[in-house]
N, C-alpha and C positions, 0 to 999 in steps of 0.2 A: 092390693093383693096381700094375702096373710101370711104367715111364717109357712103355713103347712102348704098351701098354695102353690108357693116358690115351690117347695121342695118340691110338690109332686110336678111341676114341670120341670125339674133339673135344673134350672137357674139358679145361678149362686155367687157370691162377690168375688167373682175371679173374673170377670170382662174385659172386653180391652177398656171401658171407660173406668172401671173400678180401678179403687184403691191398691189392690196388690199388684197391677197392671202396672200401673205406675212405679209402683216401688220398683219393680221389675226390672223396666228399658231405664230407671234411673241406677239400678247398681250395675246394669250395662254398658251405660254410659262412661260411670267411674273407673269401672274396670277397663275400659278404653283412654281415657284417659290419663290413668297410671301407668299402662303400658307403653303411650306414647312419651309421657317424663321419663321412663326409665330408658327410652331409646334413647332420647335427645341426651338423658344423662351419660349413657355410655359411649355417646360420639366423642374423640377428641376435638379438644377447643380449637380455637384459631389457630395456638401456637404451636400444635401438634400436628397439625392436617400438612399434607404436604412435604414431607420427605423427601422425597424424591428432587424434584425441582428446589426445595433447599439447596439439598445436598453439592447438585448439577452447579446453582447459581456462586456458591463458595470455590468451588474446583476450578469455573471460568475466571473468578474472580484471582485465584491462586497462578493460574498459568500465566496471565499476562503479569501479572506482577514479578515471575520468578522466570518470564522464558528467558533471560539471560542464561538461568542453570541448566535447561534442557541439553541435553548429549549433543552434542555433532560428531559421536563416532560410527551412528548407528544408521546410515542415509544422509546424513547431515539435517538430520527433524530439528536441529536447533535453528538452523538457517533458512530452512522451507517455515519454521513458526513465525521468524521473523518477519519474512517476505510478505506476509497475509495477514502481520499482527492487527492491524485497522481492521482487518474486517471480522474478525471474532464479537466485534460491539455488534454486530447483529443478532448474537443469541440473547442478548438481554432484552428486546420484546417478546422474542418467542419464550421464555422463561415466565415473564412477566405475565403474559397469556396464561400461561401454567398453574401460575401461582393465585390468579384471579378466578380464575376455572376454578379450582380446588378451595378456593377462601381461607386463603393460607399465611397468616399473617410472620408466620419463620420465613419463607421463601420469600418476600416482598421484602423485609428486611434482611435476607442476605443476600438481594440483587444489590442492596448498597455496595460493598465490594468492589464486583467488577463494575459497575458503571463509576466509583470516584476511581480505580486504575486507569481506566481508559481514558475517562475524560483528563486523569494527572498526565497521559501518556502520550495523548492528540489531539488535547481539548483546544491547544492553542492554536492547532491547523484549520478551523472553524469557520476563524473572522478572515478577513481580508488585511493584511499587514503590509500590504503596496504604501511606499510614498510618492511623491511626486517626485519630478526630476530627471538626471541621471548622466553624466559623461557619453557612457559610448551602451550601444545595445548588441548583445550576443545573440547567439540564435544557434541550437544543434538539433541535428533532426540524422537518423539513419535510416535515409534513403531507401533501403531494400535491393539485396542483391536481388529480385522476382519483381521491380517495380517495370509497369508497365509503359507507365511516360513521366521518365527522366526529363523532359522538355518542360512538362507542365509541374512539375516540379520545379525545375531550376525558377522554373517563373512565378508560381509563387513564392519562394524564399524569399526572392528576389523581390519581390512586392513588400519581402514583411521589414526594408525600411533596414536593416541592420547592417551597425559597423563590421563586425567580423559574421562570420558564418562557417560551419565547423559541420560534416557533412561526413558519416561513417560508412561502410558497406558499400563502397562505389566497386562498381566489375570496371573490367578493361574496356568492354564496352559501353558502358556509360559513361565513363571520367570524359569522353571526346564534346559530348553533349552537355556536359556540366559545364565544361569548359567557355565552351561556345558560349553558351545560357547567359552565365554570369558573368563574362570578361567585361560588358559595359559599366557595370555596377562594382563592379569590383577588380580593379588594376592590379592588384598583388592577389598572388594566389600561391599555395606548395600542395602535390598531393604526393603522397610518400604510404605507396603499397593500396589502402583501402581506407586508408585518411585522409581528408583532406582539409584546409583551410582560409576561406577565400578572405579578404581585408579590404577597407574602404583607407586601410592606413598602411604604410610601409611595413615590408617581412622581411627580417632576415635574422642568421643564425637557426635556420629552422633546418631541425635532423630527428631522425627514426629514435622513439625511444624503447630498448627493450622489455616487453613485457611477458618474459616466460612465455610464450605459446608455443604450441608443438611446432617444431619446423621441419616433424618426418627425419627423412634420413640426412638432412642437412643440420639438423640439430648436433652434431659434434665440431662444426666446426663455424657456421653461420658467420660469412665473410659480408664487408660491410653492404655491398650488390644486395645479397640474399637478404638481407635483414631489412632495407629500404624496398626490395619484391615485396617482402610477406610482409611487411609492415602494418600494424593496426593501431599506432601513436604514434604522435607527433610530437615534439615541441620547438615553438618558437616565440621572437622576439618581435613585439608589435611596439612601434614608434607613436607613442602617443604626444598630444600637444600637453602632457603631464609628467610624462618620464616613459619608459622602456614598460613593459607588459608583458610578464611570460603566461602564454598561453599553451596549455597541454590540449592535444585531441586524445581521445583512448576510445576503442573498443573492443574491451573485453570478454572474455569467450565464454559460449552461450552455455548453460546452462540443463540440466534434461532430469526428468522425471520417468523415471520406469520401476518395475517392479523388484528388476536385481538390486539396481543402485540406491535406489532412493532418489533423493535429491541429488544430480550427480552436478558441482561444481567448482572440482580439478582444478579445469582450466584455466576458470574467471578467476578464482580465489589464488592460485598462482599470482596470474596479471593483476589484484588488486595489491597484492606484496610489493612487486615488484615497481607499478608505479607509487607507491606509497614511498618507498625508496627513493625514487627520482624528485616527488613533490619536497622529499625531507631535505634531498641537496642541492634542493632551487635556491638560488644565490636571490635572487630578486623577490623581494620580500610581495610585491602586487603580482597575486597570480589569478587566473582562471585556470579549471578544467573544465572541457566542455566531452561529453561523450554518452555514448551506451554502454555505461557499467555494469549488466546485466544483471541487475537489484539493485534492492533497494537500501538507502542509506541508513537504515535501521539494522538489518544485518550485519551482525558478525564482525563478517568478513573483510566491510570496509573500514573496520575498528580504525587502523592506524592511518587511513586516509582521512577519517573526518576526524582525527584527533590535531589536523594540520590544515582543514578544509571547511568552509561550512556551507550548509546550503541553501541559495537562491529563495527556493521553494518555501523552503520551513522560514526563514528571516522575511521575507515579503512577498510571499505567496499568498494564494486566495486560494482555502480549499489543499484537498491531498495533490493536487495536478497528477494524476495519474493519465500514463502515457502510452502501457500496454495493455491489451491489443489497440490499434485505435478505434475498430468498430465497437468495442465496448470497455475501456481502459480498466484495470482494474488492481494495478500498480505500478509503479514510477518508475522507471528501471534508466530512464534517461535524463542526466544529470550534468545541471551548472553551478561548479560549485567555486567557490572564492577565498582568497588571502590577502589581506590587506588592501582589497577593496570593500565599499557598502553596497550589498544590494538594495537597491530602491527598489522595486518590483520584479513577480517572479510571474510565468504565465503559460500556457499551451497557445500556440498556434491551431488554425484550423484540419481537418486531417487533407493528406495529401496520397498520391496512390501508393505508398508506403505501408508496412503495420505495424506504425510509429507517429506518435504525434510530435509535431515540432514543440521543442521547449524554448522561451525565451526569456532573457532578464533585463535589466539597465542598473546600470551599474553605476557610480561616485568614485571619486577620490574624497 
């Protein structure tokens, strides 16, 4: 076909298979291309992306390291921080999620933070720190003022083999049944108000110890009757084939969460003073305390108890041994703790119709 040809059919190098076609969808191309480098340029890098979940992972990282400074004038949020500090290590996967989602390399590096605080702060409660061994075996458990069979209780305590047994929250009703339960197993026994303390070894010197609790309108003058009534510690002197053993019982008053108060814990924090006083003018240097503290030994509020005391659990326990609820424990509020003995092992018991798990330990000279 000739020049003139073409024309007069209107065809002309502009086709899709022609050369300016080409040029065409290739400066299309380019300009598609440029577009998309200048997006990818203007995204922030890895170490920019992610703000947020940074930000989040430093603040978690800052609170556990510093909740000693948090107020307790304000609901007492220093003590309710404490009480649940172990369980704050669960924001760092969801964080971590965060930070993996967003491709964030600032928020990955400052989950470093809270997980070296935590792990510096409960890493050691991990392993299992039981030894073999042990002199005599404790065992505390609060029974439940609402428990349904004190019977099946007493029996299995009573199964779980132990030299003393230290038993909180008994009613009038129940102590008759405790009584009965255990007297085979155990020949010495004192209960004094809603404590009590049964033994495989000789008691005596055993008396009510005061623990600030409200005594209502008998609180101005609380004569020695009244004070062994409402009694919720004990202590006494257990005859061991090593020497004399003061054993403290405590249960300290419960604690509440509402919207006026906050953390309301008055009570307990009263009675942790007040037996921290009694522990400090223990003549007898080998002591146990066996009780429901209502907290945990990370709080506060037991400052001047565990500066005198240490615990079972943390020295040779496996694991947090959390005790409350028992249907799904989710902190340790019940406590063996020791003076101038070695705990060789620290442990929970199976649950019982209680909503408390038994704690137990074995203990050395």
């Amino acid at each position: 076909m000739t020049q003139v040809d073409a024309a007069e059919t209107g065809q002309s190098g502009t086709g899709p298979g022609s050369a300016d076609s080409g040029s065409r969808w290739a400066d299309i191309g380019r300009r598609a291309n440029l577009r998309r480098l200048i997006r990818i340029a203007s995204q922030p890098g890895p170490w920019k992306r992610g703000p947020v979940p940074a930000a989040l992972a430093l603040l978690l990282g800052l609170f556990m390291l510093l909740h000693a400074e948090i107020p307790n004038r304000i609901g007492h949020l220093g003590s309710l921080a404490e009480t649940v500090l172990p369980w704050f290590g669960l924001f760092v996967p969801v964080l971590l999620a965060a930070a993996l989602w967003r491709r964030s390399a600032s928020a990955v590096a400052a989950l470093l933070l809270p997980v070296v605080v935590w792990l510096n702060l409960f890493g050691g409660l991990l392993g299992d720190r039981s030894h073999a061994g042990g002199d005599l075996t404790v065992v505390s458990h609060n029974v439940g003022a609402d428990n349904p069979d004190p019977a099946g209780t007493a029996r299995h305590l009573s199964a779980s083999g132990a030299d003393l047994l230290a038993l909180e929250e008994i009613t009038p009703q129940a102590k008759p049944v405790y009584e009965k339960r255990l007297a085979k197993a155990y020949p010495y026994h004192s209960v004094l108000g809603t404590v009590g303390l049964w033994s495989k070894l000789p008691l005596s010197d055993t008396e009510p110890v005061d623990i600030a609790m409200d005594y209502g309108p008998l609180a101005a003058t609380k004569p020695a009757d009244v004070k062994a009534t409402y009694a919720r510690s004990l202590r006494a002197t257990v005859a061991t084939h090593r020497g004399p053993l003061a054993v403290y019982v405590a249960h300290l008053g419960s604690v509440r969460v509402n919207p006026r108060a906050g953390f309301w814990t008055d009570s307990r924090d009263r009675g942790a003073q007040s037996l921290a006083k009694a522990v400090a003018a223990e003549r007898n240097e080998r002591t146990v305390l066996l009780g429901d503290l209502n907290g945990a030994t990370d709080d506060r509020a037991f400052a001047g108890i565990m500066s005198r005391l240490r615990s079972t659990q943390v020295a040779a326990g496996s694991g947090f041994g959390f005790t409350w609820p028992a249907k799904f424990p989710v902190v340790r509020i019940d406590q063996i703790l020791v003076r101038g003995v070695r705990p060789e092992s620290s442990w929970s018991l199976p649950a019982t119709a209680s909503d408390h798990l038994p704690v137990a330990a074995r203990i050395s000279w």
